[in-house]
C-alpha positions as CSV (number, residue, x, y, z in Angstrom):
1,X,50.0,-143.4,74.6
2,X,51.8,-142.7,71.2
3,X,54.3,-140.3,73.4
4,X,55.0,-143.9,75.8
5,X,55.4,-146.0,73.0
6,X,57.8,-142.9,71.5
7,X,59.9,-143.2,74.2
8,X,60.3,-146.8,74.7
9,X,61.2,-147.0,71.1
10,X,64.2,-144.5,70.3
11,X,65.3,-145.2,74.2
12,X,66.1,-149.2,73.2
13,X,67.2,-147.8,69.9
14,X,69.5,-146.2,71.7
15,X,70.6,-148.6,73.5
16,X,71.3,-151.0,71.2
17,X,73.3,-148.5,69.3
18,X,75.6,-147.0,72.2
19,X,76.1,-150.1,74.1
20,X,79.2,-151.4,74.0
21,X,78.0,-155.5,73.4
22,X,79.0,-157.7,70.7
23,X,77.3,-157.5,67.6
24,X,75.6,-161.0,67.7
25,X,73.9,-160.0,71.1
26,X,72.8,-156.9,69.9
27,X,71.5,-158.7,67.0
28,X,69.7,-160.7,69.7
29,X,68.6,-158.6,71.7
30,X,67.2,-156.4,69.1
31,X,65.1,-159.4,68.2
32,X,63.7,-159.9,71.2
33,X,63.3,-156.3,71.9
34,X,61.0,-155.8,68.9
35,X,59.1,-158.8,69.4
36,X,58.6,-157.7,72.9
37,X,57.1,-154.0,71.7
38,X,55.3,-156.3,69.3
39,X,53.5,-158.0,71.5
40,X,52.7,-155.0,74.1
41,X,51.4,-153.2,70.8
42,X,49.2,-156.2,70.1
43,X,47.8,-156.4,73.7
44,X,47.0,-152.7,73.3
45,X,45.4,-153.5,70.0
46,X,43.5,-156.0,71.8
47,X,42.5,-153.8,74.7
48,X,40.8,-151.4,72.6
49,X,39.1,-153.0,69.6
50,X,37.7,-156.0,71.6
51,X,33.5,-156.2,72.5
52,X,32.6,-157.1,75.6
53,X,29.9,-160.3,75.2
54,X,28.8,-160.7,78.7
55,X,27.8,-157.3,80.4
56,X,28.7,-158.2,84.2
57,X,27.7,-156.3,87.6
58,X,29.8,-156.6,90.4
59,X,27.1,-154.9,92.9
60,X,23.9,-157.3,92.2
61,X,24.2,-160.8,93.5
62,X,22.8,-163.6,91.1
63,X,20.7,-165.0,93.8
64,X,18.4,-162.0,94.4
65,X,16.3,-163.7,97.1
66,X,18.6,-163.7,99.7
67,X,20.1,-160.2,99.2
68,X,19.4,-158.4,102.4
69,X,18.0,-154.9,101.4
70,X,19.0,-153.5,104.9
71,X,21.7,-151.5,105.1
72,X,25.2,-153.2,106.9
73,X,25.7,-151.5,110.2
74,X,29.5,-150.6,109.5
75,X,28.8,-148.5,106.3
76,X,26.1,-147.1,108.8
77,X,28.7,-146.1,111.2
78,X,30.5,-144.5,108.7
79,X,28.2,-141.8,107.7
80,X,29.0,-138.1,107.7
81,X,27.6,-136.7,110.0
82,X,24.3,-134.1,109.2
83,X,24.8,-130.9,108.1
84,X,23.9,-127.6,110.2
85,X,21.5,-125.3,108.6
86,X,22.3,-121.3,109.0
87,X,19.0,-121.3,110.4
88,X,20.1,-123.4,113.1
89,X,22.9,-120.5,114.8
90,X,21.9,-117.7,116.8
């Protein structure tokens, strides 16, 4: 992550110092530039150092009642099919 933010860095650096705009929109976009990185530092900040309150599952239904415990008949279909055994081969 530190080689990403690296590289965003010295390449809008760099273009800010080779590009051949007026120095009140380099000013400019300098500002916003850095704000921008700012802000996707910050998010990233976020990201990481946040706890999560509310543990959630996304496989068990709240009702629990009417979960039906068969299995559904097209991830049936879609098992492999069984193994042969050595034994099995003449």
């Amino acid at each position: 992550m530190g080689i990403n933010i690296y590289y965003l860095v010295s390449s809008f650096i760099k273009l800010l110092i080779h590009s051949h705009m007026k120095l009140i929109l380099v000013v400019f976009c300098g500002i916003l530039g850095f704000a921008g990185i700012a802000l996707y530092l910050a998010a990233i900040a976020y990201l990481v150092f946040r706890k999560n309150r509310v543990a959630t599952s996304l496989l068990i239904s709240r009702d629990s009642q009417n979960v039906e415990t068969l299995p559904r008949q097209d991830i049936v279909n879609m098992q492999l099919p069984c193994r042969v055994s050595t034994s099995d081969v003449d």
